[in-house]
C-alpha positions in Angstrom: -10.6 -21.6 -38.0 -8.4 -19.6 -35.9 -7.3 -20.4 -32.2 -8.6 -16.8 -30.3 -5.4 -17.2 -28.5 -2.5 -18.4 -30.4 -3.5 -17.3 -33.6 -2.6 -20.6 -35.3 -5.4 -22.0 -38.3 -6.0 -25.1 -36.3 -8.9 -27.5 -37.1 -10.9 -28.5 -34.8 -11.0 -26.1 -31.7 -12.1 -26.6 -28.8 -14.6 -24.0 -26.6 -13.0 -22.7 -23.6 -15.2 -21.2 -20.7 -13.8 -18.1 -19.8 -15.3 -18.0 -16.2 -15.1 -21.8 -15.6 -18.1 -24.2 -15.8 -17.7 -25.3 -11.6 -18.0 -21.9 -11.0 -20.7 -21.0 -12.5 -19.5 -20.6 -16.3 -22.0 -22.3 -18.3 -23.6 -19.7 -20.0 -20.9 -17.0 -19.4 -18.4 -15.6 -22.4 -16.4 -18.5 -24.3 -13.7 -18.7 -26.6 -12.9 -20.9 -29.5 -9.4 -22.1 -29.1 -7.0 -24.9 -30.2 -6.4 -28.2 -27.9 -2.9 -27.3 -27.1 -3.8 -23.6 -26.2 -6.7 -25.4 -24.2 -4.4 -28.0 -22.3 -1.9 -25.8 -21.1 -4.2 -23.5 -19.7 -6.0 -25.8 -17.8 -2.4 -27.4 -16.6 -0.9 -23.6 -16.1 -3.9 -22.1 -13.9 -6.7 -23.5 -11.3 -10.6 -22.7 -11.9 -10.6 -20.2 -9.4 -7.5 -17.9 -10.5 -9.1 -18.5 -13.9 -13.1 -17.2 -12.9 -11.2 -14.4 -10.5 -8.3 -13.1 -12.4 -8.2 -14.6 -16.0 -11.6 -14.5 -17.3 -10.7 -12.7 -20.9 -8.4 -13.5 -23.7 -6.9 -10.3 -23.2 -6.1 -11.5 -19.3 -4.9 -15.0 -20.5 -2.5 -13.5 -23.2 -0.9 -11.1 -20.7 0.0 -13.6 -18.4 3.2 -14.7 -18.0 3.6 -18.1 -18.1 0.1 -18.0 -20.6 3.2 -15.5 -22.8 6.2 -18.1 -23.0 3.7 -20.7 -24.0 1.9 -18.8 -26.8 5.4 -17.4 -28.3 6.4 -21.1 -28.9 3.1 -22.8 -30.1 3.0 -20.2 -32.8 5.9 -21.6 -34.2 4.6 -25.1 -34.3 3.2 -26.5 -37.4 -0.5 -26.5 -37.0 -1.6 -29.6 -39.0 0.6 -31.4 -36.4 -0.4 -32.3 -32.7 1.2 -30.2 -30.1 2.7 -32.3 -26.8 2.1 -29.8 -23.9 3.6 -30.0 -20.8 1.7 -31.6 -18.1 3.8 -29.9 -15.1 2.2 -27.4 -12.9 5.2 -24.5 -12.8 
């Protein structure tokens, strides 16, 4: 399957709620997306910048920091586990 976000064939992914479960995501939209991809946004970005400001793919991908990230995982081998990083920049 493919990760909605980095676009890397990545087995298994993970579901990501895109409007945060302590906020009242658990029956909102969700995306399938890889661990790594998963990690690093959850390291990048608090649940309430996520419910109020990046609640889409399209909102995640256009982020800056979200960018840098997802230009380098795509170059990582996807049969091999991706270390994120677990500072908060």
């Amino acid at each position: 399957m493919t990760c909605e976000l980095c676009e890397r064939e990545v087995q298994p992914l993970t579901v990501h709620h895109l409007i945060p479960r302590q906020k009242k995501g658990h029956h909102g939209p969700k995306i399938n997306i890889c661990s790594a991809c998963h990690k690093q946004i959850h390291i990048f970005y608090d649940n309430t910048r996520l419910a109020q400001e990046l609640n889409s793919p399209e909102k995640l991908k256009d982020e800056p920091q979200m960018q840098k990230f997802l230009s380098w995982v795509k170059k990582q081998d996807p049969n091999k586990r991706v270390k994120v990083h677990r500072k908060r920049t």
